[in-house]
VEXNUMAR-892577 format. One record per residue (C-alpha): residue number from 1; residue in one letter; x, y, z. Coordinates in nm, 3 decimals, decimal comma. Example, Ala and Ser with C-alpha at 12.3 -4.5 7.8 and 13.67 -1.06 7.14 Angstrom:
% residues 2
<n:1 | res:a | X:1,230 | Y:-0,450 | Z:0,780>
<n:2 | res:s | X:1,367 | Y:-0,106 | Z:0,714>
END
This chain:
% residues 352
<n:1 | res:x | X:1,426 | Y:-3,287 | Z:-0,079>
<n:2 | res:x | X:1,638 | Y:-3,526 | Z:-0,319>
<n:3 | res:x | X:1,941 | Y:-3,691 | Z:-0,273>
<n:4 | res:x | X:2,183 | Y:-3,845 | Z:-0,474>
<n:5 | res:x | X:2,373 | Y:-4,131 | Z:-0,404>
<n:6 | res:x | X:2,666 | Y:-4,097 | Z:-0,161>
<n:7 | res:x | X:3,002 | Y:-4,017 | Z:-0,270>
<n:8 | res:x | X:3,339 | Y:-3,960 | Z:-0,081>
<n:9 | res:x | X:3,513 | Y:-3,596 | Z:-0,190>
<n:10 | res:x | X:3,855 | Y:-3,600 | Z:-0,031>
<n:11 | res:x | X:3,985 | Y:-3,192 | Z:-0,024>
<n:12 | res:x | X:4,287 | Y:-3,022 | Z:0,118>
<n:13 | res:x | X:4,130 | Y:-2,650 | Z:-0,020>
<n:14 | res:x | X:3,831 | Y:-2,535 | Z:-0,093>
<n:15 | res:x | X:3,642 | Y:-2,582 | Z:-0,415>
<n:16 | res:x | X:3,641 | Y:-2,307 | Z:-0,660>
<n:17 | res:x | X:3,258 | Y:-2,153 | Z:-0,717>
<n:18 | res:x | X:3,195 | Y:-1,902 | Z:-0,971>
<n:19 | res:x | X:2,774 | Y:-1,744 | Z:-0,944>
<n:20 | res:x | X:2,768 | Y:-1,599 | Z:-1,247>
<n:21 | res:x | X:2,461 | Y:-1,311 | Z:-1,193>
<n:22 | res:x | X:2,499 | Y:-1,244 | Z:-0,817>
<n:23 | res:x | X:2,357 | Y:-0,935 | Z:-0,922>
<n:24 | res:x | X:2,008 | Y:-1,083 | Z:-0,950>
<n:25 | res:x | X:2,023 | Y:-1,177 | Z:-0,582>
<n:26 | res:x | X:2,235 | Y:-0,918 | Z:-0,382>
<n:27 | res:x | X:2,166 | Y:-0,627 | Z:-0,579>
<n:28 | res:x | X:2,163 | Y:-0,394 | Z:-0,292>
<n:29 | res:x | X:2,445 | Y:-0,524 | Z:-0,127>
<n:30 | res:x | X:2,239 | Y:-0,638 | Z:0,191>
<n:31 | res:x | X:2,263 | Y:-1,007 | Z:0,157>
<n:32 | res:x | X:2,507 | Y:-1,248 | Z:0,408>
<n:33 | res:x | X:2,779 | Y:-1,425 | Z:0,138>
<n:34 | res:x | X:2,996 | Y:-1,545 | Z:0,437>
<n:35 | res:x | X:2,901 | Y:-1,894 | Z:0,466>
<n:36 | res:x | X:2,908 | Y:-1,966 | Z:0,060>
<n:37 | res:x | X:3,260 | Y:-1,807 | Z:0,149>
<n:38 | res:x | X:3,388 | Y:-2,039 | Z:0,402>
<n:39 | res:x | X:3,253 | Y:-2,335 | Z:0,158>
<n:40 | res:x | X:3,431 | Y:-2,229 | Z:-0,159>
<n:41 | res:x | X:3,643 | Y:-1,968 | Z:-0,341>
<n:42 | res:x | X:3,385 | Y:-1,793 | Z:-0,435>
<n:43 | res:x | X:3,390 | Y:-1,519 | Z:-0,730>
<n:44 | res:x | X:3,086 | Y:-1,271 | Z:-0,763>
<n:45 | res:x | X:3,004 | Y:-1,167 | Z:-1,100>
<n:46 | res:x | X:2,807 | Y:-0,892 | Z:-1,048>
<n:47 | res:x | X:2,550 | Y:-0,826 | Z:-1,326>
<n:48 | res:x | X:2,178 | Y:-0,921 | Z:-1,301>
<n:49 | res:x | X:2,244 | Y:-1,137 | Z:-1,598>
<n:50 | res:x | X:2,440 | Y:-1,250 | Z:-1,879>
<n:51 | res:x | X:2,309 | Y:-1,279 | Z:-2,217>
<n:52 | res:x | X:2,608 | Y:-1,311 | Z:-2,425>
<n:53 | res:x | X:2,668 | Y:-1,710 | Z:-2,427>
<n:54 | res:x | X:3,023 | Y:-1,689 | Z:-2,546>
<n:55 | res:x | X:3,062 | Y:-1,424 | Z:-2,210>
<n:56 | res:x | X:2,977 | Y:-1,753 | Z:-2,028>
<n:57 | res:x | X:3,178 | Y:-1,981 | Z:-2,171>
<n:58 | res:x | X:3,471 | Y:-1,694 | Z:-2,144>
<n:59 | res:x | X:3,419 | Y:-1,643 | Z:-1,800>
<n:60 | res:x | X:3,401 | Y:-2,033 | Z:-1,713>
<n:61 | res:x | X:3,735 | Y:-2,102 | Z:-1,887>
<n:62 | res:x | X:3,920 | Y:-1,800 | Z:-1,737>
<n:63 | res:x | X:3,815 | Y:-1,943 | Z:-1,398>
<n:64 | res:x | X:3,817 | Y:-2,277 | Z:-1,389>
<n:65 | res:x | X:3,536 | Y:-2,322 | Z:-1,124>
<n:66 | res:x | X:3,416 | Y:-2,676 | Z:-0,983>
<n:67 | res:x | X:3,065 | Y:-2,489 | Z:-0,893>
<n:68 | res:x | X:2,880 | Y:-2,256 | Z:-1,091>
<n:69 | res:x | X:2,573 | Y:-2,101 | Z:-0,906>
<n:70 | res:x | X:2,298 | Y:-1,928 | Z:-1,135>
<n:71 | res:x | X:1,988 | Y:-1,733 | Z:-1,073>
<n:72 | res:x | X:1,712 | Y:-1,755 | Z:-1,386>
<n:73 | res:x | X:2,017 | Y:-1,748 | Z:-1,643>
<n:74 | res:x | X:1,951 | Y:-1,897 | Z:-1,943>
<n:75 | res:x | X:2,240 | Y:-2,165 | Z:-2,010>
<n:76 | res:x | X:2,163 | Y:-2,310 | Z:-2,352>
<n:77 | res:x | X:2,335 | Y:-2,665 | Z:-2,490>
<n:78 | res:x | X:2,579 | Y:-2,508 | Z:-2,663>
<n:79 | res:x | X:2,718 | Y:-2,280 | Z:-2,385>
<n:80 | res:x | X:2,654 | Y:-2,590 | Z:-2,187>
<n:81 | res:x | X:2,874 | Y:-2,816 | Z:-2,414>
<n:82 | res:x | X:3,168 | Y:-2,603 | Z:-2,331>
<n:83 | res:x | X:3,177 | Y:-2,582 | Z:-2,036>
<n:84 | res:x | X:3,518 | Y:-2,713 | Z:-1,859>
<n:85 | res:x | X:3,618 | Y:-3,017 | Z:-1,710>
<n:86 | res:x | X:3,662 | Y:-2,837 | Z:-1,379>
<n:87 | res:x | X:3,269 | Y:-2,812 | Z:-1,333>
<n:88 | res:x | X:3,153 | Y:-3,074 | Z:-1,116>
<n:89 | res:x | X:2,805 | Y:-2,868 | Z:-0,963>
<n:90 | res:x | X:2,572 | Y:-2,629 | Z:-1,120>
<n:91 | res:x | X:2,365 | Y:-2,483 | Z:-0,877>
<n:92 | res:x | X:2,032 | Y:-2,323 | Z:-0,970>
<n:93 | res:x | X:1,984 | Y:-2,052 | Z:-0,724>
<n:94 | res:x | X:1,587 | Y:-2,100 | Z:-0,742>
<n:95 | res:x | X:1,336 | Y:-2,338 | Z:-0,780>
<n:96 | res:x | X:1,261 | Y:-2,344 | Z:-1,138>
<n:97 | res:x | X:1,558 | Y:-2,420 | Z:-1,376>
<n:98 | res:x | X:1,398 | Y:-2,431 | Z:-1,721>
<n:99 | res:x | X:1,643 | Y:-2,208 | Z:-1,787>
<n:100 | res:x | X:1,876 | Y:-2,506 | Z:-1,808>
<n:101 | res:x | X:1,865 | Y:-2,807 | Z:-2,031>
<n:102 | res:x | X:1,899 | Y:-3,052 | Z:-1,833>
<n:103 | res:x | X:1,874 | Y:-3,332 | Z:-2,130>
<n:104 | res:x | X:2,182 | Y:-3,215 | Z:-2,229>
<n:105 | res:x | X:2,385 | Y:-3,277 | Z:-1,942>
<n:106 | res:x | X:2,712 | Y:-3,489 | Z:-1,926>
<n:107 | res:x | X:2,628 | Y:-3,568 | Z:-2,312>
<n:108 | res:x | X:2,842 | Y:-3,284 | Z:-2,461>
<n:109 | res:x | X:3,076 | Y:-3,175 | Z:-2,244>
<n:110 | res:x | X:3,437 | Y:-3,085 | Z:-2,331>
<n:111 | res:x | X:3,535 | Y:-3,389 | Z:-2,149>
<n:112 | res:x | X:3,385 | Y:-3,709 | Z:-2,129>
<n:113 | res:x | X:3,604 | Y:-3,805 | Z:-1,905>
<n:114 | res:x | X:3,565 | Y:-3,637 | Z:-1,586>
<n:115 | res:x | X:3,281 | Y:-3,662 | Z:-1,331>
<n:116 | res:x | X:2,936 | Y:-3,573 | Z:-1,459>
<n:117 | res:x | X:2,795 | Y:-3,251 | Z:-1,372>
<n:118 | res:x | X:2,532 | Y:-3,272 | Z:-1,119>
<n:119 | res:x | X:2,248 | Y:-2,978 | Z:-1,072>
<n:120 | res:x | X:2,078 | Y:-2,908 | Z:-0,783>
<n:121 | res:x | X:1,811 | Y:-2,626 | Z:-0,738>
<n:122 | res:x | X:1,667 | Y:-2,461 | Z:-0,405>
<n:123 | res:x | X:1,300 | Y:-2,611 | Z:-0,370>
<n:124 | res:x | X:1,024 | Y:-2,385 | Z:-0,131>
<n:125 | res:x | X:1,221 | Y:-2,105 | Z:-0,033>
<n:126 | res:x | X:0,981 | Y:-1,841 | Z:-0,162>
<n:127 | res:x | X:0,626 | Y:-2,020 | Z:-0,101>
<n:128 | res:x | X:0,521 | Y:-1,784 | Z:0,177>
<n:129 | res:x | X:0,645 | Y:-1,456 | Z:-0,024>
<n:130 | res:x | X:0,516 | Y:-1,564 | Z:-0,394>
<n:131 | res:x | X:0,168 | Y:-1,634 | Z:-0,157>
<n:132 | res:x | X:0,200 | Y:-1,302 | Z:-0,056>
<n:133 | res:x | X:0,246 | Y:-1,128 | Z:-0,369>
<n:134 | res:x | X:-0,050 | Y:-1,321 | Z:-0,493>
<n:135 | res:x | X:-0,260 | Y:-1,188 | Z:-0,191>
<n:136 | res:x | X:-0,136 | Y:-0,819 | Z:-0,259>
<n:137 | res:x | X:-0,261 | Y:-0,820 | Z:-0,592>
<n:138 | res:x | X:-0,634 | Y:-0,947 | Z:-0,514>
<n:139 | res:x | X:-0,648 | Y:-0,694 | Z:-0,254>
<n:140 | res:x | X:-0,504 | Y:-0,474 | Z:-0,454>
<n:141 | res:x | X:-0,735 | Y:-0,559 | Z:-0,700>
<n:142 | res:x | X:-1,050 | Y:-0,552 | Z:-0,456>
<n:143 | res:x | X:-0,959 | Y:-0,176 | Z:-0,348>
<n:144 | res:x | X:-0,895 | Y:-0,051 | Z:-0,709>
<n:145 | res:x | X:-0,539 | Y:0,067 | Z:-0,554>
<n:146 | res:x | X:-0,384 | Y:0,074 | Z:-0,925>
<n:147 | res:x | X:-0,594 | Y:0,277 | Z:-1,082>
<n:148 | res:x | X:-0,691 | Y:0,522 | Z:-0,831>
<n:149 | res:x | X:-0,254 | Y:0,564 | Z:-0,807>
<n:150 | res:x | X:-0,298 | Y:0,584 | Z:-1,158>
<n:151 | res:x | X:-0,584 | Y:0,856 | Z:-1,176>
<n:152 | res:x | X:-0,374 | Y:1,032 | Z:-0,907>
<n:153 | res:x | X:-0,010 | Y:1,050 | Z:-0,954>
<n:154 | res:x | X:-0,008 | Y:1,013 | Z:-1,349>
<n:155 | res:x | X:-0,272 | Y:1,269 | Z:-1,427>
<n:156 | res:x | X:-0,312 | Y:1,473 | Z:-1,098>
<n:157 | res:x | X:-0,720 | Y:1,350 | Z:-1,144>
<n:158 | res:x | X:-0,885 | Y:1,378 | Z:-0,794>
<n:159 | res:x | X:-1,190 | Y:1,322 | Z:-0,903>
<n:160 | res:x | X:-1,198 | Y:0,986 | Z:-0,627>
<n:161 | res:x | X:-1,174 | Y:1,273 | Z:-0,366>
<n:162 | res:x | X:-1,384 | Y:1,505 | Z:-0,493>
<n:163 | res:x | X:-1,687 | Y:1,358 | Z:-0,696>
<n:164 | res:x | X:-1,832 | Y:1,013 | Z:-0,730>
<n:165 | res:x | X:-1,637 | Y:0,752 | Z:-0,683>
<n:166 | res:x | X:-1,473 | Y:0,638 | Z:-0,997>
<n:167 | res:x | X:-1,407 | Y:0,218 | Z:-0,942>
<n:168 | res:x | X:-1,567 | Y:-0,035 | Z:-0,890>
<n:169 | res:x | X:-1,446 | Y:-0,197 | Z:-0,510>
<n:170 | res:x | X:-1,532 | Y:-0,487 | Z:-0,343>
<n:171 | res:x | X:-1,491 | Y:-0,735 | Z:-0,006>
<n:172 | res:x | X:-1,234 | Y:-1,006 | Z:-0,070>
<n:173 | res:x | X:-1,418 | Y:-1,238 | Z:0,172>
<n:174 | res:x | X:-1,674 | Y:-1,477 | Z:0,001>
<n:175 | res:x | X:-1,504 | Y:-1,418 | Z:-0,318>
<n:176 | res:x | X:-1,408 | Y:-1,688 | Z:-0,530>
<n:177 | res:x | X:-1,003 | Y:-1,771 | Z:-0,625>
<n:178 | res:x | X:-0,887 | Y:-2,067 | Z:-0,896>
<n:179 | res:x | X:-0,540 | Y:-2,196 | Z:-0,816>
<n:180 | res:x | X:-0,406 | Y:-2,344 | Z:-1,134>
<n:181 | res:x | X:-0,148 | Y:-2,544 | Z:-1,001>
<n:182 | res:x | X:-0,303 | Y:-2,533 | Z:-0,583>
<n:183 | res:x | X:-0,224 | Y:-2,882 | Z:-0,486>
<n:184 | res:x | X:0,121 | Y:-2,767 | Z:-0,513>
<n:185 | res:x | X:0,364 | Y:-2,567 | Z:-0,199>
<n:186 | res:x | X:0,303 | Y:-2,236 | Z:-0,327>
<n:187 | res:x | X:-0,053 | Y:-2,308 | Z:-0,454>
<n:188 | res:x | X:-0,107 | Y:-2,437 | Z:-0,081>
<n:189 | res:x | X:0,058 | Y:-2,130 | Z:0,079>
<n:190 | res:x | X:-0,224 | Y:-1,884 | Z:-0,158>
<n:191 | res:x | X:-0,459 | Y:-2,076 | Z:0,033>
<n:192 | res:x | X:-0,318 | Y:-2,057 | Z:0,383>
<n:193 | res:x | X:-0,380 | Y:-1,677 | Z:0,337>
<n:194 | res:x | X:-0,675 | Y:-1,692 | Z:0,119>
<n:195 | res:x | X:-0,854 | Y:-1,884 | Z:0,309>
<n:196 | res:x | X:-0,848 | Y:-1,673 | Z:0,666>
<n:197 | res:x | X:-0,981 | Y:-1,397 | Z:0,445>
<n:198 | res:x | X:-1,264 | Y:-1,538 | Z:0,385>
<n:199 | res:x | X:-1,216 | Y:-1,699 | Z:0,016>
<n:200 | res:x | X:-1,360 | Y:-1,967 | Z:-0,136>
<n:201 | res:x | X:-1,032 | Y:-2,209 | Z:-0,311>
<n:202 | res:x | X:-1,125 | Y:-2,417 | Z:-0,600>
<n:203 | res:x | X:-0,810 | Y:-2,602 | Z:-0,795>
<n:204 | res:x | X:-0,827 | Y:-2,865 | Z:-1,118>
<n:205 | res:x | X:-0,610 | Y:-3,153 | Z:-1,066>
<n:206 | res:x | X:-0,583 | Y:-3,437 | Z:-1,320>
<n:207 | res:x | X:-0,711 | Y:-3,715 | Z:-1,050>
<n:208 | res:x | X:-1,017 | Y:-3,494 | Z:-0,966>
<n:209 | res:x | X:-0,894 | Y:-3,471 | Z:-0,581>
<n:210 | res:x | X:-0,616 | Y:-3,391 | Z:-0,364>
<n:211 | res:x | X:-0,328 | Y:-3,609 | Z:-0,348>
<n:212 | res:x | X:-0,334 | Y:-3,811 | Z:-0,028>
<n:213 | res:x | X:-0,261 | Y:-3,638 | Z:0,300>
<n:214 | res:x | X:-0,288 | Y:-3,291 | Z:0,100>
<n:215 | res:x | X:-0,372 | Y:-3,054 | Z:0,395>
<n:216 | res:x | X:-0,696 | Y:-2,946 | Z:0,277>
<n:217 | res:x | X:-0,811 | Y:-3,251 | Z:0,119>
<n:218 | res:x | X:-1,151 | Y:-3,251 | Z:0,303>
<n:219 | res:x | X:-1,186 | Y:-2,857 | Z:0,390>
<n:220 | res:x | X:-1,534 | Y:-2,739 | Z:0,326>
<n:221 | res:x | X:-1,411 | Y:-2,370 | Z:0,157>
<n:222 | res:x | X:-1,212 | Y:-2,589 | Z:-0,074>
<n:223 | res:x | X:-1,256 | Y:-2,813 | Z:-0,373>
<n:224 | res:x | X:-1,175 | Y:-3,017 | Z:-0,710>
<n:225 | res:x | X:-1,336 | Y:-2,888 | Z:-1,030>
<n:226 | res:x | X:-1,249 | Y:-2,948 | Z:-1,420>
<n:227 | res:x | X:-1,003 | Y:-2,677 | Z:-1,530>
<n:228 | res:x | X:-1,232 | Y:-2,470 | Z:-1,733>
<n:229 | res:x | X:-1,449 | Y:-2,470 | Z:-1,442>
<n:230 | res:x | X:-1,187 | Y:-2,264 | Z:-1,210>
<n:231 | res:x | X:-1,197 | Y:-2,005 | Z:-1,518>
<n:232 | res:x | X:-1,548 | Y:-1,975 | Z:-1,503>
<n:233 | res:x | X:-1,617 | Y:-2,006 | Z:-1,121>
<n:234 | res:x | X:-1,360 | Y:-1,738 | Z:-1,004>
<n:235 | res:x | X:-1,304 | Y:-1,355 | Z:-0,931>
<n:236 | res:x | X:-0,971 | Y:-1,425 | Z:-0,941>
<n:237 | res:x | X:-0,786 | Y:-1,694 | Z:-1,095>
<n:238 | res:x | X:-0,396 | Y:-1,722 | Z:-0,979>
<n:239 | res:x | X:-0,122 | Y:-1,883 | Z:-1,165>
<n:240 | res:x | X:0,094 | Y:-2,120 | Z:-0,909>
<n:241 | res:x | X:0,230 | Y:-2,440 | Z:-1,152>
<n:242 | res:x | X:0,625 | Y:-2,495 | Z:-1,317>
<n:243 | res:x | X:0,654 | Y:-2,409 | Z:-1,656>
<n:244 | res:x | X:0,695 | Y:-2,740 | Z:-1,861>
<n:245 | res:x | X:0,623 | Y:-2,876 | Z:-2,197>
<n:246 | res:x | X:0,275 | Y:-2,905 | Z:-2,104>
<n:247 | res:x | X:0,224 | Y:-2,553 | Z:-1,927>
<n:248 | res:x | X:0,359 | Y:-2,368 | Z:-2,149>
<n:249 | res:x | X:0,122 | Y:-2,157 | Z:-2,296>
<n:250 | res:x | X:-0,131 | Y:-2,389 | Z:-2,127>
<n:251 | res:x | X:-0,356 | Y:-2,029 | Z:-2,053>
<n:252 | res:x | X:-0,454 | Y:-1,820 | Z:-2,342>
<n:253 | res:x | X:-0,747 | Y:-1,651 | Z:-2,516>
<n:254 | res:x | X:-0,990 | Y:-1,951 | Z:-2,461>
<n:255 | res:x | X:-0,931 | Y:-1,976 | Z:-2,066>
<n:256 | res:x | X:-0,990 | Y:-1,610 | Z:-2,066>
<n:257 | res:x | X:-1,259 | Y:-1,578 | Z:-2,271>
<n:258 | res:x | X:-1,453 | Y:-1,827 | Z:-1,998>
<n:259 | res:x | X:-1,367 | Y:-1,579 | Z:-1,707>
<n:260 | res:x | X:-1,641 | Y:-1,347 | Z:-1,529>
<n:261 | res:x | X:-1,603 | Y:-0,998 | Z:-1,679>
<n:262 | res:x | X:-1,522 | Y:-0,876 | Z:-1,337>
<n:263 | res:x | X:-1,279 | Y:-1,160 | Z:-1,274>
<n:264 | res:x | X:-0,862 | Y:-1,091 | Z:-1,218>
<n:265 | res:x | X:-0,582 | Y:-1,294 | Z:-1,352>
<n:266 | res:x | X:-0,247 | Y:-1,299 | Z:-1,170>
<n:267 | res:x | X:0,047 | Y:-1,459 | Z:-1,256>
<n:268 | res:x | X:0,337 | Y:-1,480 | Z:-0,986>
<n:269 | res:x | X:0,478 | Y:-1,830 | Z:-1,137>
<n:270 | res:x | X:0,637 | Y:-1,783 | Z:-1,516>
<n:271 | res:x | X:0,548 | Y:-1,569 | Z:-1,782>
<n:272 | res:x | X:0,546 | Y:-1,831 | Z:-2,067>
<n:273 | res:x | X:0,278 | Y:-2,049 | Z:-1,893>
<n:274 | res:x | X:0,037 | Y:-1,760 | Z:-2,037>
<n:275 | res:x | X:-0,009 | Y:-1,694 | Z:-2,424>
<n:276 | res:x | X:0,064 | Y:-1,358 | Z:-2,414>
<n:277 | res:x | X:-0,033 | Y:-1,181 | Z:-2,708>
<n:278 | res:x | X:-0,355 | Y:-1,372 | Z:-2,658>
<n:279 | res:x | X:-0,374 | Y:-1,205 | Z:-2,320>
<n:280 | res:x | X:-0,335 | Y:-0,871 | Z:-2,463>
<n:281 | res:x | X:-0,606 | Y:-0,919 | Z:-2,786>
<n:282 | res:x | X:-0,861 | Y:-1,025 | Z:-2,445>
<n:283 | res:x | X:-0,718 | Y:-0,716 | Z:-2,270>
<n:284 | res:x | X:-0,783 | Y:-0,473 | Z:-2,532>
<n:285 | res:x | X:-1,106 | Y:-0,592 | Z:-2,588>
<n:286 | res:x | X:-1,189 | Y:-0,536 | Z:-2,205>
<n:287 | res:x | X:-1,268 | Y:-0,939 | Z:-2,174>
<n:288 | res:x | X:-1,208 | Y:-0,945 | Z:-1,810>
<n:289 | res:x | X:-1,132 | Y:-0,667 | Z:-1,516>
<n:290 | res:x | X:-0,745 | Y:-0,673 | Z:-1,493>
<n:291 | res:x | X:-0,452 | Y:-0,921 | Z:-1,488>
<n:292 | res:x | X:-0,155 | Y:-0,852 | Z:-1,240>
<n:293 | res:x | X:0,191 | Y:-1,017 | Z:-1,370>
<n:294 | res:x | X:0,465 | Y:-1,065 | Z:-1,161>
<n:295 | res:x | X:0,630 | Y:-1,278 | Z:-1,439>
<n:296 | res:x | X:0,632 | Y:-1,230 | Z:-1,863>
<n:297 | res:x | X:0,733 | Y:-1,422 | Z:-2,096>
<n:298 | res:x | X:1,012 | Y:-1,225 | Z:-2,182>
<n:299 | res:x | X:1,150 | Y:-1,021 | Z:-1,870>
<n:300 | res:x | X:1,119 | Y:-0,759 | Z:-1,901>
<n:301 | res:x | X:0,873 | Y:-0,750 | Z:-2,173>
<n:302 | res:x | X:1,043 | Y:-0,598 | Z:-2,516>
<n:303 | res:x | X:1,034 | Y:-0,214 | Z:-2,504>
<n:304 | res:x | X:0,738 | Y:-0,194 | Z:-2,788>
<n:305 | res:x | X:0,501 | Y:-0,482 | Z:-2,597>
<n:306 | res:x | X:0,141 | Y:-0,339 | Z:-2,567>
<n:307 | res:x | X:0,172 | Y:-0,453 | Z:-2,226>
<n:308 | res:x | X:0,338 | Y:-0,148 | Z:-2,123>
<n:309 | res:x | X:0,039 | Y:0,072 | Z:-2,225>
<n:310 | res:x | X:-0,276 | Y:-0,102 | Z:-2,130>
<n:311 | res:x | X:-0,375 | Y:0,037 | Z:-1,893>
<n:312 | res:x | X:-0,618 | Y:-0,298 | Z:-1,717>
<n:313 | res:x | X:-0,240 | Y:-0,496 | Z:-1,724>
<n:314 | res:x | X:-0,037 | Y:-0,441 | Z:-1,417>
<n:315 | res:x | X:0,323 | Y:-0,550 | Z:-1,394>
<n:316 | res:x | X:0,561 | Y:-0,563 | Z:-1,111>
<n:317 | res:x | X:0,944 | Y:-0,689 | Z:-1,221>
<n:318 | res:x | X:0,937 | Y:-1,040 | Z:-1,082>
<n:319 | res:x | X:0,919 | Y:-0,920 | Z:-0,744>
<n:320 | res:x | X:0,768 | Y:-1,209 | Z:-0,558>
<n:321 | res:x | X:1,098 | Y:-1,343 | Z:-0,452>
<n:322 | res:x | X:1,316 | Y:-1,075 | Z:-0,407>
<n:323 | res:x | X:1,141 | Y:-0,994 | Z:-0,059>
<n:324 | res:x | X:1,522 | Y:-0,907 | Z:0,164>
<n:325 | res:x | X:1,453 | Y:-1,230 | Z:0,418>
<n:326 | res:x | X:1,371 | Y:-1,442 | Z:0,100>
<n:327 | res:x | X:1,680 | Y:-1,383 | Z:-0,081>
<n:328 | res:x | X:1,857 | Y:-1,452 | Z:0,232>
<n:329 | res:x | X:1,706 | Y:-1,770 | Z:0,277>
<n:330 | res:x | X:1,777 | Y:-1,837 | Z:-0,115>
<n:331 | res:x | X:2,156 | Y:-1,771 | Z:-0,036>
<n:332 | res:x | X:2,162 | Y:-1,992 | Z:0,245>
<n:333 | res:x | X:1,992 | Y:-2,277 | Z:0,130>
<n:334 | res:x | X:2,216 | Y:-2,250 | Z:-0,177>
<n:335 | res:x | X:2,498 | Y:-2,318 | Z:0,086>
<n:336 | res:x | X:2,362 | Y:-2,601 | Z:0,212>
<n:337 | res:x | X:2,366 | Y:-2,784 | Z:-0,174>
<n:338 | res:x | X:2,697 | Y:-2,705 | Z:-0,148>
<n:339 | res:x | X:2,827 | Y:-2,790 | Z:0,184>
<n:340 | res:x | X:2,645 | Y:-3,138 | Z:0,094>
<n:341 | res:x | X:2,831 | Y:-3,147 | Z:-0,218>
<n:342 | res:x | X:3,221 | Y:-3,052 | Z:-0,023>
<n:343 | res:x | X:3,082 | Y:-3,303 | Z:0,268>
<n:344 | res:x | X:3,075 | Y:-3,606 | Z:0,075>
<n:345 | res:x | X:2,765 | Y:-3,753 | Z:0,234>
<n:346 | res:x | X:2,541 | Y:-3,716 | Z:-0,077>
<n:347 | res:x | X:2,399 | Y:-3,426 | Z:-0,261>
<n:348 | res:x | X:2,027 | Y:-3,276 | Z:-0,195>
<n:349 | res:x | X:1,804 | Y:-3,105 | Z:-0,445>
<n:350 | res:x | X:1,881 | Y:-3,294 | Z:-0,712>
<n:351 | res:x | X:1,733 | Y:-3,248 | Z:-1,029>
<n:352 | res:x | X:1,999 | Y:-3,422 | Z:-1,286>
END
């Protein structure tokens, strides 16, 4: 958790908050808003998301807000440039906030006067349910669930109940899985799971071994290798790192091309860290057994993408997260940034 220095907010009202997609989070009206109530004035905006920038910057000057809470919005520097004076706090409801340019804060705003806009983002509130939806999709995977619903429902063939059957299925346990990005919390959640079931982990990591005190730093089912070796070594391979500079499109048609033939590749982590009309070329050409993404590059994909159509690609809407006790947490942790913030005692989560 990160902290900012201390600071001393003297209030006689709350501060006005604005979340500008609640949408994304609460879309079926089941999540608890009371506490970020009692903390601020809060107004709802509820869409999924806003991709009109001059919508933002209308909606920021009709309200005046001192906190602005997004969920994977895409704020760009010159939406962020106008934003008012009145902003104090932009709070990233989720851990990754790419979607924000952070080099760009308190260096064009409409008022270099006031108080610099801090942002503060909600770190590890999804590891166990992004784990999860990593461990569906190798099972998944293992039974041939997606294609035998596929057979069934889309083209009433029962041939699975009624003739040979038609996939190829397998145990999970002794199986191989490469964590790109496993020394990290959600990388080490796959393998809290993973590893019960029998799998073997194997991770790259620049220093060629866990950091220090990393939980499994001397487990015998688990191990360093170079990074093309988790490619070739692993029925599945699982994408668990941030999206940077140096991720982004860090996995394309050469990592595939060194995969198994029967291998998986899932991404629950962001779309972009995959090349993905790479992907598709290795797809179409039936380079490896399937790839399961939770995340593209552009969500969701345009309506032409081949990804729609092939039919080894399986896609689920960004769905590791939105789990109903994960949002909640999500919610509530995003009150605690703030109550920090209206305290006075020092922000946490600070990423600006």
């Amino acid at each position: 958790m990160a902290f900012a220095s201390s600071r001393i907010i003297q209030r006689s009202s709350r501060p006005s908050a604005i979340f500008l997609n609640s949408a994304r989070l609460n879309y079926d009206k089941q999540l608890d808003y009371s506490r970020l109530s009692s903390l601020t004035n809060l107004i709802c905006n509820e869409v999924d998301t806003i991709t009109d920038q001059d919508e933002i910057v209308s909606l920021l000057q009709k309200h005046q807000p001192e906190i602005v809470i997004t969920k994977e919005m895409e704020i760009t520097p010159s939406t962020l440039s106008q934003f008012p004076s009145s902003v104090k706090l932009l709070c990233e409801a989720g851990t990754g906030y790419n979607n924000i340019p952070i080099s760009h804060l308190n260096t064009t705003n409409d008022n270099d006067s006031h108080q610099p806009i801090s942002v503060c983002n909600i770190p590890s509130y999804s590891n166990q349910s992004v784990a999860h939806m990593v461990i569906t999709y190798i099972m998944n995977f293992a039974g041939a669930i997606f294609p035998q619903a596929r057979m069934l429902y889309r083209h009433n063939d029962r041939r699975n109940f009624n003739e040979s059957f038609q996939h190829p299925i397998y145990e999970i346990g002794g199986k191989t899985l490469g964590l790109i990005g496993g020394s990290g919390t959600i990388g080490t959640a796959v393998a809290d799971v993973a590893l019960p079931l029998g799998m073997t982990i194997i991770l790259s990591s620049r220093s060629g071994s866990l950091p220090p005190g990393h939980k499994y730093a001397n487990h015998p089912k688990v191990k360093v290798v170079p990074f093309d070796d988790v490619f070739r070594q692993s029925d599945y391979v699982s994408i668990n790192c941030p999206l940077n500079d140096e991720t982004r499109h860090s996995v394309g048609g050469r990592e595939i091309r060194l995969m198994k033939p029967t291998a998986f590749l899932i991404n629950t982590a962001r779309g972009a860290i995959i090349n993905e009309m790479e992907l598709i070329g290795c797809m179409k050409e039936k380079v490896i057994a399937g790839a399961g993404l939770d995340t593209q590059e552009v969500e969701p994909p345009v309506e032409n993408s081949e990804l729609w159509g092939l039919d080894n690609v399986f896609l689920t809407p960004h769905i590791g997260w939105r789990r109903l006790e994960t949002r909640q947490r999500l919610v509530d942790r995003t009150a605690d940034n703030i109550e920090a913030y209206v305290g006075g005692g020092g922000l946490i989560n600070v990423v600006s």
